[in-house]
N, C-alpha and C positions, 0 to 999 in steps of 0.2 A: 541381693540383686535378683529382678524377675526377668527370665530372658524367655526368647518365644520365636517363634516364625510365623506366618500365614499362609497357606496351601491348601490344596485340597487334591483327594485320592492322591496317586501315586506319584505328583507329580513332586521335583524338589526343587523342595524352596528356594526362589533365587533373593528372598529380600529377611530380614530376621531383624529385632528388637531385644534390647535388652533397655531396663532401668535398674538406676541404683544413684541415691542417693536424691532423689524427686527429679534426672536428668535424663529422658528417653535417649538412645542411640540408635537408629534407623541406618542399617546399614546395607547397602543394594552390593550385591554377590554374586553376580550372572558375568564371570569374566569372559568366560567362551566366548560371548558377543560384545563384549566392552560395556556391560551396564544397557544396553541397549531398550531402550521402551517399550517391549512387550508388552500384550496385552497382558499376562502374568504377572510380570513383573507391575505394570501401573497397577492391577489389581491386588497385589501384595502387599505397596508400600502403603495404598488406603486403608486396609485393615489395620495394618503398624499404628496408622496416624491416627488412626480408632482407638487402639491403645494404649497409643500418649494421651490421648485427651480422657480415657476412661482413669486415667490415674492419675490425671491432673498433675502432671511433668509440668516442673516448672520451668524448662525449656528441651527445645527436641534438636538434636544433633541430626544431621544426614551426612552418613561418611562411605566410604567404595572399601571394594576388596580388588583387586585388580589393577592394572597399570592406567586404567580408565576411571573416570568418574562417572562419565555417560558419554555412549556414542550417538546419544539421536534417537530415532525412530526406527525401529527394525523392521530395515527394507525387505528384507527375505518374506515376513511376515504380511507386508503389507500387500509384497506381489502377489500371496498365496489369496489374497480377498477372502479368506476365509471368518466362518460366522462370530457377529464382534457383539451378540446377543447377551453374555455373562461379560465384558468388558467393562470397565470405569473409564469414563470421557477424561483424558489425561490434561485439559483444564479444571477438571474437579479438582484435581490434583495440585495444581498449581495454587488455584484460588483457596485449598484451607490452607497452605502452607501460608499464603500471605494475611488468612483472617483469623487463622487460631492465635485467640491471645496471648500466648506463649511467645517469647523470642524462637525463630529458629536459623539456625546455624549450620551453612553447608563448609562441610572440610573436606579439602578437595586438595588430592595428591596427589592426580594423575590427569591426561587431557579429558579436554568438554569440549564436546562437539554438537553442530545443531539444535537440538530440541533439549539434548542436557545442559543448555547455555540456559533455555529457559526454567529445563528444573532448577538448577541453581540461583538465576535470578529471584526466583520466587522466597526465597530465605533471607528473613531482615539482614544477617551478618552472614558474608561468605571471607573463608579464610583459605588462602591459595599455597598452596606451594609454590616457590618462586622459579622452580625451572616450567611451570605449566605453563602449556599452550592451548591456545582458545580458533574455533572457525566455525563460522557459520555459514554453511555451506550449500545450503537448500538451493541455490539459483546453480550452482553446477549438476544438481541432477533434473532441474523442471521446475522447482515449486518453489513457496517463496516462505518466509518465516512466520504470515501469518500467528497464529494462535498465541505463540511464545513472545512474539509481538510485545505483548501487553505488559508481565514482568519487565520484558526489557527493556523497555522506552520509557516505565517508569521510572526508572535509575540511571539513563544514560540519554541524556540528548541527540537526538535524531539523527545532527550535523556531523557527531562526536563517533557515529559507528556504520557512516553511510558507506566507506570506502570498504568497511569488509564485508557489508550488505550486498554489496554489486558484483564484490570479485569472490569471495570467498577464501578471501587468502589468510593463514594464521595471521594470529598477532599474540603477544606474550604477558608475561602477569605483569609487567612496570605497566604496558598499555590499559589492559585490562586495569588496572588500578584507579591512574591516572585520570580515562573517561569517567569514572565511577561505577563499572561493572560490578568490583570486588571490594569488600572495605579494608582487606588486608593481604598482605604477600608476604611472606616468612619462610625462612627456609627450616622452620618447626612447625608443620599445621597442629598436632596434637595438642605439644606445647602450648601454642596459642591461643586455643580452642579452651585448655584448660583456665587458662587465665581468665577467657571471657566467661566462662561461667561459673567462675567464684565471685567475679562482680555480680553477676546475675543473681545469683544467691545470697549475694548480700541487701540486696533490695529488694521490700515490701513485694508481695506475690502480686499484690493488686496495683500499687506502684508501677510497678515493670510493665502491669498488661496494660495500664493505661497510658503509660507513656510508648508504646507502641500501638495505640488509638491514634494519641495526638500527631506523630509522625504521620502515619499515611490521613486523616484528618486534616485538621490545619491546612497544607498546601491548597486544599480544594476548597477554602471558605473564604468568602468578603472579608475586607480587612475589619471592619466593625462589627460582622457575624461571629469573627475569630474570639474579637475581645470578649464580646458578649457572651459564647458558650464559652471559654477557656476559664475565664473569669468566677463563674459557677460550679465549673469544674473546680477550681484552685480552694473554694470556701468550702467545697463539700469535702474535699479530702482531708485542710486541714482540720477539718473537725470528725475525723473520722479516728476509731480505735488505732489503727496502725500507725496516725500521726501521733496522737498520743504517746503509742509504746517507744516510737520514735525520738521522739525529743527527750522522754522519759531518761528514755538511754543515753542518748545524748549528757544529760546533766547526769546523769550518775556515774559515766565514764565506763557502759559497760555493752556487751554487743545486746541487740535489739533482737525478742524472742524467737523470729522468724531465722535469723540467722546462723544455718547448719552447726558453728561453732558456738553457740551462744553456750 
């Protein structure tokens, strides 16, 4: 197992990384403020995500230490306007989470509020804790959702999260679920967690990235554009080494190379 933090001078670290076993675990550690989005802290968890992708993790976990998973944007911070010159734009942040070809997977065991609605959005599989509560709050202090927008309209139809858009009032993980915020509610996140990335490890590295192309792909193409590249896609794989070693295994009744227990 390689574990690590990202910091610099005296400051301590509010965000840490550990891998083992090709599965990065990015863990955000700033309870004092409930996970809150510091400049810090956004610029902590980019370097982590640096070092999932420098080790080619073949998925990245984001999990809490705290009774929070994320509070939002640290208001304290934002009233001090002080200098945002060494900062990372906290859609950087969102945006490799949803391009890095890896699956990633937020485990989340405690409330998400505001702008953690949209760190979390930004992770192909999110896995909830089933006493969690969720709000989006931004229009009780002024401002509107903006930026986090974008993860989360992609996953949840407009109609489907207007009412907490207006009022800001919680709503819980069956709702969450239900719209399609979350893909899962369990009263085990870890548990869960674990199961989903034993599947993940059981399928092809390049498999997995590419069927997380086709997901956010596909929805955005002509119906004919679809067949047309999917279609080229489908001959190129199956003539590819890993389909090979795939079926290989397959007739031989035995696991396929890639697979940790093989």
């Amino acid at each position: 197992m390689n574990t690590g933090s990202s910091t610099t001078g005296s400051e301590t670290p509010l965000v840490s990384i550990s891998i083992d076993d090709g599965i990065a675990t990015i863990t955000l550690d700033s309870p004092h403020n409930r996970n809150a989005l510091s400049r810090q802290l956004v610029r902590e968890l980019s370097h982590c995500i640096d070092e999932a992708e420098a080790a080619d993790a073949r998925a990245i976990v984001l999990r809490h230490e705290g009774p929070a998973f994320c509070a939002g944007a640290d208001l304290k911070e934002r009233a001090q306007g002080s200098d945002e010159s060494d900062s990372v734009p906290f859609p950087n942040i969102m945006a490799r989470l949803m391009d890095t070809p890896r699956p990633t997977i937020a485990a989340v065991d405690g409330a998400v509020r505001a702008g953690g609605i949209g760190l979390m959005a930004s992770c192909d599989l999110i896995v909830v804790n089933e006493r969690v509560d969720f709000a989006l709050t931004e229009v009780r202090i002024g401002v509107a959702i903006a930026m986090i927008s974008v993860p989360i309209l992609r996953r949840v139809p407009a109609s489907r999260l207007a009412a907490a858009l207006y009022t800001g009032e919680s709503f819980d993980a069956k709702t969450a679920l239900d719209i399609g915020l979350v893909t899962h509610v369990t009263d085990d996140v870890s548990q869960t967690v674990a199961r989903l990335l034993e599947g993940i490890r059981a399928g092809a590295p390049r498999a997995v990235a590419e069927t997380k192309r086709i997901l956010q792909l596909v929805p955005t193409l002509e119906r004919d554009e679809a067949f047309r590249r999917m279609t080229k896609l489908s001959t190129e794989m199956f003539n590819s080494p890993d389909a090979a070693e795939g079926m290989a295994a397959f007739r031989e009744k035995r696991l396929p190379a890639w697979n940790p227990n093989a």
